[in-house]
C-alpha positions in Angstrom: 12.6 -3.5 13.0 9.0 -3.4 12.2 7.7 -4.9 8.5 7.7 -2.3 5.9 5.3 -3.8 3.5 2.3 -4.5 5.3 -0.2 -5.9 2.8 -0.8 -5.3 -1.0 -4.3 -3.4 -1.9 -6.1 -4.8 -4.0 -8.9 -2.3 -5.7 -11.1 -1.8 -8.6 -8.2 1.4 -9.4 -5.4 -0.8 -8.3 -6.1 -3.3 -10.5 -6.6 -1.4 -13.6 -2.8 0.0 -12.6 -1.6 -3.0 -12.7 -1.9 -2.9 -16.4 0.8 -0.1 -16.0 3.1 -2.1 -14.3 2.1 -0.3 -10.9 1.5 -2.2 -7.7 0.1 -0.6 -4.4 0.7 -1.6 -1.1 -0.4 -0.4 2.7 2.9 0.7 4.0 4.7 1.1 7.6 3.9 5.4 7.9 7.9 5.7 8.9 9.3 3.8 5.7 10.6 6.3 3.3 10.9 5.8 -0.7 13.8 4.5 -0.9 13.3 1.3 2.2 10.0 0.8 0.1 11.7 0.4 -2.8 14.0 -2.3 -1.3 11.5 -4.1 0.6 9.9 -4.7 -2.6 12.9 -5.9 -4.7 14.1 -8.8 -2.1 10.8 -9.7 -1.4 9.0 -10.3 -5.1 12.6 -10.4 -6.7 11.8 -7.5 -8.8 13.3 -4.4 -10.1 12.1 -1.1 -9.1 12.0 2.3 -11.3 10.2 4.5 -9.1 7.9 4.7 -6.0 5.3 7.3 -5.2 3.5 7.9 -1.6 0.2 9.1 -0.1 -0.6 9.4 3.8 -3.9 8.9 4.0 -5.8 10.4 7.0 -8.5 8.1 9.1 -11.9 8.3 8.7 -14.4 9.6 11.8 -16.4 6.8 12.6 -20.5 8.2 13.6 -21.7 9.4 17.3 -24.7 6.8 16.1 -23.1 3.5 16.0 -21.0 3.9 19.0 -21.9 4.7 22.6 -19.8 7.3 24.7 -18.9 10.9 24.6 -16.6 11.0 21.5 -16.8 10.0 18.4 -14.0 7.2 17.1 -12.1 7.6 14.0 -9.9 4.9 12.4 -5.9 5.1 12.3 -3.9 7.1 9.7 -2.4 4.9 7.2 0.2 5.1 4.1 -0.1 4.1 0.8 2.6 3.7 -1.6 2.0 3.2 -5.4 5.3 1.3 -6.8 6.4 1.1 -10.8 8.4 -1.9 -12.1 11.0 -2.5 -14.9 9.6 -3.5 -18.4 8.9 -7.3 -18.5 8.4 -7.8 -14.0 5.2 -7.9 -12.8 3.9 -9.3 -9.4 1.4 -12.2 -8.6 -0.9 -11.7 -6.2 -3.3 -14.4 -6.6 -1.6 -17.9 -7.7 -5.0 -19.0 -9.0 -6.4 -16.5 -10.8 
């Protein structure tokens, strides 16, 4: 079985959703709500109330900075924005 949680995303927007008790994380693009929703309990030991996802499509990279017939485009990727109970929050960055 492939990970669901593949890395946590750290943004400007993500941050200032944090204060919200929302996390986002890149997600596997077959992982449903609810697999989400567990991955993150057992792995942060925290309590979920409710997860909400985005498939985001790849972007077309230039004819200009690539040689060849067709242009390339990056992969297709899934976000999923997660809420936590009152009081459970998640620490990125041990040293901040």
């Amino acid at each position: 079985m492939r990970a669901i949680l593949r890395r946590p995303i750290v943004t400007e927007k993500m941050t200032t959703l944090q204060e919200k008790r929302q996390y986002a994380f890149e997600v596997e693009p077959s992982a449903n709500k609810i697999a989400i929703a567990r991955a993150v309990e057992k792995k942060f030991n925290v309590t979920v109330l409710g997860v909400r996802t985005v498939r985001c499509k790849g972007k077309i990279k230039s004819q200009m900075t690539k040689k060849g017939r067709f242009p390339g485009r990056t992969p297709d990727w899934k976000k999923a924005i997660v809420r936590l109970k009152e009081g459970d929050q998640i620490q990125f960055f041990e040293n901040v």
